[in-house]
N, C-alpha and C positions, 0 to 999 in steps of 0.2 A: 258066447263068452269062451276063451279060449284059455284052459285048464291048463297049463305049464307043467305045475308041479303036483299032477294029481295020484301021481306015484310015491309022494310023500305023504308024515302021517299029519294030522292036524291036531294041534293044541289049544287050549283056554290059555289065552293072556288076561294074570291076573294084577289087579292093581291095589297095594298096600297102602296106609298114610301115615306117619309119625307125626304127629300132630304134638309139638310143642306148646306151654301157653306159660307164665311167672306169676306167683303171685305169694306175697308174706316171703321172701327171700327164696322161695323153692323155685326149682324148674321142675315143670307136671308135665307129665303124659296122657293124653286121653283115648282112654282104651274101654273096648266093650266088653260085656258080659254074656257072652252067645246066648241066645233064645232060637237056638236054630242048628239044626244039623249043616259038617259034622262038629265033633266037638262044642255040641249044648253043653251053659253052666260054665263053661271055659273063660277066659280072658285072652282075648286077642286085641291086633290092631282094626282098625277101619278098613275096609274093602270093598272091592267090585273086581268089575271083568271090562276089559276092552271092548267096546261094542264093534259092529260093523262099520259103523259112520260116524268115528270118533279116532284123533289119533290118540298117542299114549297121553301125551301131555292133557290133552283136553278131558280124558277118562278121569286123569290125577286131580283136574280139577272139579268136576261134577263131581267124585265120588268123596272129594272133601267138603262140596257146598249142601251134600242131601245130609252128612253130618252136619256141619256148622252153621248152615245159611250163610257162609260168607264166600266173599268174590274178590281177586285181588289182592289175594294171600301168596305170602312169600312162601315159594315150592321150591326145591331143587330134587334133583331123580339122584339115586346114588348107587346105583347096579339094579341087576335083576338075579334073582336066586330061584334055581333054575335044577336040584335036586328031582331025584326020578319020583321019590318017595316021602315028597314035601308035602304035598297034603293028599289024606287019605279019600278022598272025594274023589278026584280023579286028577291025572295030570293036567296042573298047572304051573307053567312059569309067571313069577310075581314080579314086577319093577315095580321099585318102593323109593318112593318118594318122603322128602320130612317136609314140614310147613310148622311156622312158626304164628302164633295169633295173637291176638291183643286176648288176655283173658275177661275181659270184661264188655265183646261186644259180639259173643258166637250167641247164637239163640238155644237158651238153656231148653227149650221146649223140645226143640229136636232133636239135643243132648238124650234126654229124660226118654224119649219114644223109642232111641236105639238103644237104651238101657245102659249109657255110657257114663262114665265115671270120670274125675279129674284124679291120677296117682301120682304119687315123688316118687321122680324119676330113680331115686335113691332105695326106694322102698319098695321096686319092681315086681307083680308076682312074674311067677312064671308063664310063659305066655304060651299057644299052640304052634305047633308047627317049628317055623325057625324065623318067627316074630323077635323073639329076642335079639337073635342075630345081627335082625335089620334094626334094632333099637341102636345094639352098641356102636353097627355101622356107622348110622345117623349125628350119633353122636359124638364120634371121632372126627366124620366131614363137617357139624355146626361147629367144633371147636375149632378146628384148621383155617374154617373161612371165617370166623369172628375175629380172628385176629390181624385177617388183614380187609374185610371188606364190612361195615357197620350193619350186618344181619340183625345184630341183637336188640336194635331200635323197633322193629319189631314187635319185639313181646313186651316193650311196653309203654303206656298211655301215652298221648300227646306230651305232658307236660310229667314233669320227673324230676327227683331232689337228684343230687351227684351219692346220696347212701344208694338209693334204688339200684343207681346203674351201677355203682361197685359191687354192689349184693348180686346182680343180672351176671356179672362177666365173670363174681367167685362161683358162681352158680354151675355158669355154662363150663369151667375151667376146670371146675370141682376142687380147687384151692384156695387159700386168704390168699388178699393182697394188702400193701403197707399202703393207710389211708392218702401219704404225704405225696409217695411216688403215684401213686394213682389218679392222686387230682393236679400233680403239676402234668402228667401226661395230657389228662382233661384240657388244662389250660393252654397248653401247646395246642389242639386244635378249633381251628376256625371254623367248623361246623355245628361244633355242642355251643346252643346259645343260651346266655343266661336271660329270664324273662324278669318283669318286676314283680313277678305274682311272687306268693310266701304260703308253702303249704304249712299248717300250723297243727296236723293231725299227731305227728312225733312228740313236740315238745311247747312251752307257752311263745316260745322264742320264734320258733320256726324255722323252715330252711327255705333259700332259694329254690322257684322248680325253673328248671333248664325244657329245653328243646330243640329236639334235630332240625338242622337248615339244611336239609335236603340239594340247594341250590348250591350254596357253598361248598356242600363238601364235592358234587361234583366239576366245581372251580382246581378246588385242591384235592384233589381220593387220598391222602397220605393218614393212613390210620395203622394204627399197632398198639393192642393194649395188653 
């Protein structure tokens, strides 16, 4: 095998996960509780290392599936941070990925074995290293692309009142929206479909629950909320 660049030094590529999930109006974070050097006790994100026989993208995904059990989660990569003195362990460069998840179908069991937690995102501790960093990243690239591409469908359930998904997009936005403007925008698109189900959890009345038509919308992609 023929060593090119054996005159260079060698790094651990590490890989981070911002894991998104909704639930009661809140947008959570799911972040761990180290049992494990360095920084035992600490609060960080989700992590691994780039293997040999894995690219980055596939790393991003095994090291989100030994957390969550799930497959077929929405990822996008959003830099690498890349600090001499980023973590005290040894040099690593990190590309940090967000994923956003239904809250209600990751497997809490292997939630519980990494000792991780559901946090508001609003109620952040402080995290090791320059996790934070990558949080706020994360969250300035899900707000840019939610407003033009239907990410936010995503985090949550099949079936959804039009409060859910107002709550979802003040969430992700971090501001109110006016009920009136927000569902005539609703109604301008041909992908949010209304179903005849009636979820009747809120009120005796109930609300219509809607659902994404995935097909439609890529007929028409015109979305801005």
């Amino acid at each position: 095998m023929m060593t090119y660049y054996k005159d260079n030094p060698r790094f651990l590529v590490g890989i981070d996960c911002i894991i998104f999930g909704f639930e009661k109006d809140r947008l959570s974070l799911l972040l761990l509780q180290r049992d494990f050097e360095p920084a035992r006790g600490q609060w960080s994100l989700m992590g691994g290392f780039v293997q040999e026989d894995e690219s980055a993208d596939d790393a991003a995904k095994r090291v989100l599936y030994e957390l969550t059990g799930l497959k077929d989660v929405y990822m996008e990569h959003i830099g690498a941070f890349g600090e001499i003195d980023r973590d005290p362990g040894e040099r690593v460069i990190s590309l940090a990925y967000y994923a956003l998840i239904n809250i209600n179908e990751y497997d809490r069991e292997l939630v519980q074995r990494h000792n991780a937690y559901w946090v508001d995102v609003n109620e952040m501790p402080d995290l090791i290293f320059d996790h934070n960093k990558m949080v706020e990243k994360a969250r300035r690239v899900m707000k840019e692309k939610a407003s033009t591409a239907p990410i936010g469908f995503n985090l949550l359930p099949k079936l959804f009142t039009l409060s859910q998904l107002q709550s979802l997009y003040e969430a992700i936005y971090g501001e109110s929206m006016d009920k009136r403007n927000f569902r005539k925008r609703i109604a301008e698109m041909g992908y949010i479909e209304k179903t005849d189900k009636i979820d009747k959890t809120g009120s005796r009345r109930g609300a219509f629950l809607y659902k994404f038509n995935g097909r439609a919308y890529r007929k028409d992609p015109r979305f801005k909320l």
